[in-house]
N, C-alpha and C positions, 0 to 999 in steps of 0.2 A: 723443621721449624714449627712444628703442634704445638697446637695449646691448649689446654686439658679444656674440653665442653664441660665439666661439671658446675653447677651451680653449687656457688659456697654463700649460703643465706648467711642474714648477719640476724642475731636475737636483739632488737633494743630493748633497753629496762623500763617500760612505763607501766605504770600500776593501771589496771582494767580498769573502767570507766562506765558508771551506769546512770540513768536519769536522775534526778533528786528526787523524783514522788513515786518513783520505782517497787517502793515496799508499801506504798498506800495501800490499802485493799490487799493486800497479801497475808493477811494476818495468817496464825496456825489453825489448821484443818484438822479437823476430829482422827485423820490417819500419822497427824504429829507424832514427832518422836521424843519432843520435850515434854515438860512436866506441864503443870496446870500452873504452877506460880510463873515460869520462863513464860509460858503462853499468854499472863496475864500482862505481865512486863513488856513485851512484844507489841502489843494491845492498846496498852497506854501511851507507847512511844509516840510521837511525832515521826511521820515520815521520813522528815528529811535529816533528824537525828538520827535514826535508825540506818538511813545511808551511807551518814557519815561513821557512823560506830562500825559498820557492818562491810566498807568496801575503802573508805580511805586508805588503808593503808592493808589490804587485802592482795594479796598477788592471784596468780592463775589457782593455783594449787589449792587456795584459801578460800575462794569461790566456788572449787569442783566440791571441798568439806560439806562450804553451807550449802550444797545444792544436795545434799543428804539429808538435812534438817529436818525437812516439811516438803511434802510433794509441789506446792505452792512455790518452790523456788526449786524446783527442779531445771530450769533454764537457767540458772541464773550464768552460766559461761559463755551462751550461747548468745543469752544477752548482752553480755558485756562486750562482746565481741563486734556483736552487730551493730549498740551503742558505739562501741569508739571507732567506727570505719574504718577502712584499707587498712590503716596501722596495727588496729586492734586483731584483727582478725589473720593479718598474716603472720603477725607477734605468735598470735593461740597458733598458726598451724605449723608456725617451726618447729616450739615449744614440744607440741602434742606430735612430729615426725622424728626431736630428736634429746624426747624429753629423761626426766631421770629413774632411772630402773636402775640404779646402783651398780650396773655394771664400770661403767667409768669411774668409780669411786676405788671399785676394786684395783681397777689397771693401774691408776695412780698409785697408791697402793705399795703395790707389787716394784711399779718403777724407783720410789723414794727408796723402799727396803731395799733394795739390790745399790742405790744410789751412796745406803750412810756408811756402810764401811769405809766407802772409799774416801769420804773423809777425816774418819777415826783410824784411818788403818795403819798408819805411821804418822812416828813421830818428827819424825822432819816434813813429814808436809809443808808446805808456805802455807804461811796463815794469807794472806792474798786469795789463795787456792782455795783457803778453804770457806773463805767470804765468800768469793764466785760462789762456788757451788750451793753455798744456803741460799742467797741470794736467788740460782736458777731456781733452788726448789720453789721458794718461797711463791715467786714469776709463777711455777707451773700451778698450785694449788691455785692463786688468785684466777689464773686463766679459768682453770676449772670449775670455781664459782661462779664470773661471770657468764659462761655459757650455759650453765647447766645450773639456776637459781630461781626458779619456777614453781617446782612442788608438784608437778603434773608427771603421772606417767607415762611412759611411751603407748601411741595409740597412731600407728600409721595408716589404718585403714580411714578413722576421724580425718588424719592431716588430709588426707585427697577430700574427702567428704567439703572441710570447708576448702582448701583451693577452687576445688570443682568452680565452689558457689562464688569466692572473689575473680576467679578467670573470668569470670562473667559470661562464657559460653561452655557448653556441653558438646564434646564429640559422641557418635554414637555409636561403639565399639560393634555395633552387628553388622558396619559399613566396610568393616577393613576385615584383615585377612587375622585370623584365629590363632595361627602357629606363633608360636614365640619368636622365631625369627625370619627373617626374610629370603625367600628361594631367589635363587640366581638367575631365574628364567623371568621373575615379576618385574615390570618397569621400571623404575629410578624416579625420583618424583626429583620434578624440575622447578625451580621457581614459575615457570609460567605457567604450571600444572595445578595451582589452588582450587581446590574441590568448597565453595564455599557451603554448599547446599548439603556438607555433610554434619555443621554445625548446626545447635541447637543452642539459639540465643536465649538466657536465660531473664533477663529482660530486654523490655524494650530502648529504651535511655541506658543500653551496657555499652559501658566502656574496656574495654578486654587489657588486664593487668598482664604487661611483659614475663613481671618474675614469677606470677600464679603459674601461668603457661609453661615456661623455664622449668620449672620446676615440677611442672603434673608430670613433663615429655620424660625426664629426670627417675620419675619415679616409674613411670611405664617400660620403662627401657631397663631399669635392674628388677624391678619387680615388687617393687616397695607401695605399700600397702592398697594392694591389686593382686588381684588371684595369680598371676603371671605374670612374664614380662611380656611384652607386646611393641614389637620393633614398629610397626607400622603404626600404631596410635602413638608413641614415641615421636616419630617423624612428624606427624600431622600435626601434634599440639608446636613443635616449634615451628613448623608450617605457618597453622594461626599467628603466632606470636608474631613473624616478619609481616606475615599481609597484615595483620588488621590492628598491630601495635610498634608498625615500624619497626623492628627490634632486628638491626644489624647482626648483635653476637647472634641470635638463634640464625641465621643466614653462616654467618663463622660455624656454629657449632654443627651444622646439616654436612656444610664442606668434610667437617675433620670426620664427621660419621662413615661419610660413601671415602671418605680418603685412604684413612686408618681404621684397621677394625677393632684397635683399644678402645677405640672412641665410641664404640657403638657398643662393647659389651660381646663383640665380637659375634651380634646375631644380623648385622648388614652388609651384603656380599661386597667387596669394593668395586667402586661404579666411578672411575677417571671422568669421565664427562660429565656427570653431575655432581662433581666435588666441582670441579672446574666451574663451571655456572654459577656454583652458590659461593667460590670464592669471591667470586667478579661482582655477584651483586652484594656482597659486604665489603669489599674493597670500593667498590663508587660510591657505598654509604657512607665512606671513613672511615671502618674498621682498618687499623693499622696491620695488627698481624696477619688479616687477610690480603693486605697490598702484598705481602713481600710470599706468601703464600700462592697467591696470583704471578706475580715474577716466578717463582719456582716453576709454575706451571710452563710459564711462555717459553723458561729456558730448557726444558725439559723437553718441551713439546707434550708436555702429560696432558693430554684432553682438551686439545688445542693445536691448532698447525704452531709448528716450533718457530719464535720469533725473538732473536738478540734484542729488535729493536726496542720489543713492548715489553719485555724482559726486565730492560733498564730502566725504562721507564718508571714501569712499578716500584721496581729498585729504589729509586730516586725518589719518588713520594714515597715509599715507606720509612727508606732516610732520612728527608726533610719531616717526617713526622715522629723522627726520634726514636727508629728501631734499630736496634746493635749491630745485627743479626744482617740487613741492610746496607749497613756501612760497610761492612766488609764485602758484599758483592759489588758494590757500587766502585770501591778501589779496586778489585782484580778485574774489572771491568775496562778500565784506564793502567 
């Protein structure tokens, strides 16, 4: 009954966002790389025309250009970023973890060519058939612009840089254990096990972002843009995430880690009693696939004295909450 812990971020399309008097005082710098007539143009502008020429209708990609310009606007991403808040900034770090290097242009590619024969290839095809499949292609190519229409390179090491900074807290990797993965002899981290004192608040007034979190543990755990993978900084950030941003799925996603070792990348030894625990406390949050998760356990007796009773129980509120999977133990049950 698993369900995949990966975070699938979603990119929205908002154009980057800067102040209107943003370019006041920024004029070009004797290290400019424009000429003396663009410098004087620059010069003359109005500020707030210069923002509108320069960023209305500017994406990621077109901001990382002009921040080549003039050393003067060497932030300008960073700005933008930090101007359009939460959104902006997780926009730039999906962008920048899973931005364009043309490799996906290639794959597409490769997939169409291998795809048009089989349109052309006979003549008795159904023309029906052969609308489908323009149709699919046409579906796959739009798919592929909308996720990948940014202009920015791939830069994973960046993407953690700003999560880090939207999570709103710092773990401090000299706290945990070094090895990539976890030895079978090291304890099992329990929900009632939160180590708070190993965070480094990065302000005072932080509010710690569910999906930054989601998503650092995400990237420590394959090894994506961090020197290594790191099972146990992995664990901790969705640790943060349940204690200090209520976040049931990281509670689901710890379960499926210590449960299954797909789920971990296969570097967390399985731990039945602390899958068990972290079902239970996503299941009393309402996480639905952890009810029925939790029944699995009771009827199993997997990390838990074995109980028919609380079994069905779960059964039954994962049922009344519209799990499939559910229903049917809930009928061989009766």
């Amino acid at each position: 009954m698993s369900t995949s812990s990966s975070p699938e971020p979603e990119i929205t399309m908002q154009t980057p966002s800067l102040p209107p008097l943003y370019f006041k005082n920024r004029g070009a710098s004797a290290k400019s790389t424009i000429s003396p007539v663009q410098e004087l143009s620059l010069q003359t502008l109005p500020p707030e025309l210069l923002h509108r020429c320069l960023t209305r209708y500017s994406d990621w990609g077109d901001l990382a250009k002009l921040a080549c310009v003039q050393p003067s606007w060497k932030n300008l991403v960073r700005d933008a970023a930090e101007s359009g808040g939460r959104d902006a900034m997780w926009e730039l770090s999906m962008c920048l973890l899973h931005g364009h290097d043309g490799k996906e242009d290639s794959e597409d590619s490769v997939e169409e060519s291998s795809e048009e024969p089989t349109a052309t290839a006979s003549e008795n095809d159904d023309i029906q058939q052969q609308e489908q499949l323009a149709a699919t292609q046409i579906a796959k190519r739009n798919n592929h612009r909308s996720r990948n229409n940014r202009g920015l390179q791939k830069n994973e090491p960046l993407a953690v840089q700003y999560l880090t900074q939207l999570s709103g807290i710092q773990i401090d990797p000299s706290q945990f254990h070094h090895a990539t993965s976890i030895e079978k002899d090291e304890p099992a981290v329990f929900p009632r096990d939160f180590h708070k004192h190993k965070l480094q608040l990065l302000t005072r007034d932080y509010s710690p972002d569910e999906a930054s979190l989601v998503q650092l543990s995400h990237c420590h755990l394959h090894g994506i843009g961090v020197p290594s993978p790191n099972a146990s900084l992995a664990i901790h950030y969705l640790e943060a995430a349940y204690h200090l941003a209520q976040s049931i799925q990281s509670a689901h996603s710890l379960a499926l880690m210590y449960e299954y070792p797909q789920h971990s990348n296969h570097l967390v030894p399985t731990e039945i009693y602390a899958a068990f625990e972290w079902f239970k406390a996503a299941a009393e949050g309402g996480h639905v696939p952890s009810m029925a998760e939790l029944a699995l356990c009771y009827e199993l007796g997997c990390g838990v004295v074995q109980s028919d009773e609380a079994s069905l129980d779960w059964y039954m509120k994962a049922a009344q909450a519209g799990h499939g999977g559910a229903h049917f133990s809930v009928g061989e049950a009766y």
